[in-house]
C-alpha positions, 0 to 999 in steps of 0.5 A: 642934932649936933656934930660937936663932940664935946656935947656928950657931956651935957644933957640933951634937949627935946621939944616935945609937942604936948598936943592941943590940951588934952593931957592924954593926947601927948605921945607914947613918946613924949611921956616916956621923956616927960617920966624921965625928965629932969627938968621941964620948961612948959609953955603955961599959958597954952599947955594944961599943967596936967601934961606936967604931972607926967614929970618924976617927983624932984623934976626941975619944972619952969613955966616960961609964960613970962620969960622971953626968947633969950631967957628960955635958951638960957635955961635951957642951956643951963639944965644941960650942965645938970641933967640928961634929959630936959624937955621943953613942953609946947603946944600942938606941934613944936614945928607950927607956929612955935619957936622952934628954930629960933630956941633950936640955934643957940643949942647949936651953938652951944654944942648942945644936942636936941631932937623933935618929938611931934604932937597932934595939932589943934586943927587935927582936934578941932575936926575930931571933936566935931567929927568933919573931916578935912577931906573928902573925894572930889570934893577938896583933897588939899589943907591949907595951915594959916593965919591972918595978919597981925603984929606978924605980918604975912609973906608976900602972896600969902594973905588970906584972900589969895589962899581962900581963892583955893576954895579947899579947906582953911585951918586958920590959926591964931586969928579968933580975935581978927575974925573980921579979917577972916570975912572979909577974906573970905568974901574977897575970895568969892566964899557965899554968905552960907559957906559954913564955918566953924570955931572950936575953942579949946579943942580936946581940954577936958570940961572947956571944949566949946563947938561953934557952927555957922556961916561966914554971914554969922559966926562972928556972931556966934562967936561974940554971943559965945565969949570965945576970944581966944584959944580958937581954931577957925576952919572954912571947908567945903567938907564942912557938914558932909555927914549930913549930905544926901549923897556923897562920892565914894572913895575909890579905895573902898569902892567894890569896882576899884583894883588894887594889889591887896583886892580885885575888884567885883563885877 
């Protein structure tokens, strides 16, 4: 993603998404760049360094938990001068809720190519590991990403409380710690006190994955008995428990009465 002619003397950078911690969760794709590196930068206080161990001995690795903004597109910029491929390891996915965009402009202005491999998001690993589903026919058939308001504020018509009125499913980021918010939100949108909740934290780390189940009336609770207060993805679903529904609709795709161009449907 560049039109200076000049960066086909300096190396290329990818923001890869290293997944939600699983280090076997990262892409065919993204390993084969990890394998050819010749220099990281790695997001550690979010990436297991496990994802790391796909790098070639002698790779330049840096671990930019305590480098700003400025610091990290300096390094950037610089490994380019020295090596064709350098890769910075993000969590998830490195379009949600990351710097991309603001890493991904100085490059530009540097006349430095860059491209995006994608990873697999928390929120998809948080319904893996608890085996829900996040729609599901007439039930919801819509996925809301989002958080609650912090040090970043919030766009205007994008508080919890308006997106909930949806009453579709909630992947809520970044928020454990304002689970108070999350409530009440979700009260002010008219969820019931027995509208099932769930918090699963570190989703697919091996050995560390923790499934918390409850209501919007006690998973702050659970969540406090549990010591889960960060690295947590909070999700508010209708679907929420469907496996153990007695009865469900049918999905029309697979329904023996329903016609597409690869089936006719049976009498």
């Amino acid at each position: 993603m560049t039109s200076n002619p000049g960066a086909a003397s300096l190396g290329k950078v990818w923001f890869v998404g290293a997944g939600p911690g699983d280090p076997e969760l990262i892409t065919v794709k993204g390993q084969k760049l990890l394998s050819q590196a010749g220099a990281v930068l790695f997001a550690g206080s979010l990436v297991d360094r496990a994802a790391t161990l796909y790098a070639p001995a002698g790779c330049e690795i840096r671990d930019s938990k305590d480098m700003t903004l400025e610091e990290m597109t300096e390094w950037l910029i610089e490994q380019t001068s020295k090596h064709a491929i350098v890769v910075r390891l993000q969590t998830g996915d490195p379009g949600l809720y990351g710097a991309l965009i603001e890493m991904a402009r100085p490059l530009v202005a540097a006349g430095i190519e860059w491209s995006v491999v994608p990873g697999v998001s928390s929120a998809m690993a948080s319904m893996a590991a608890a085996g829900e589903s996040m729609t599901l026919p007439e039930v919801t058939q819509s996925v809301i990403f989002t958080r609650v308001e912090g040090r970043t504020p919030m766009p205007e018509g994008e508080d919890l409380a308006s997106l909930a009125a949806h009453r579709t499913t909630l992947c809520i980021f970044l928020s454990i710690t304002l689970m108070y918010k999350v409530e009440a939100a979700l009260r002010a949108a008219g969820w019931p006190e027995d509208a099932p909740m769930l918090v699963v934290h570190k989703a697919s780390w091996p050995g560390e994955e923790r499934i918390l189940r409850g209501t919007l009336a006690d998973i702050k609770q659970r969540c406090r008995e549990a010591g889960v207060a960060s690295q947590a993805m909070i999700v508010a679903s209708p679907t929420l428990g469907a496996l153990h529904w007695e009865t469900l609709a049918r999905s029309k795709l697979y329904d023996p009465t329903f016609t597409h161009r690869f089936r006719k449907a049976s009498a």
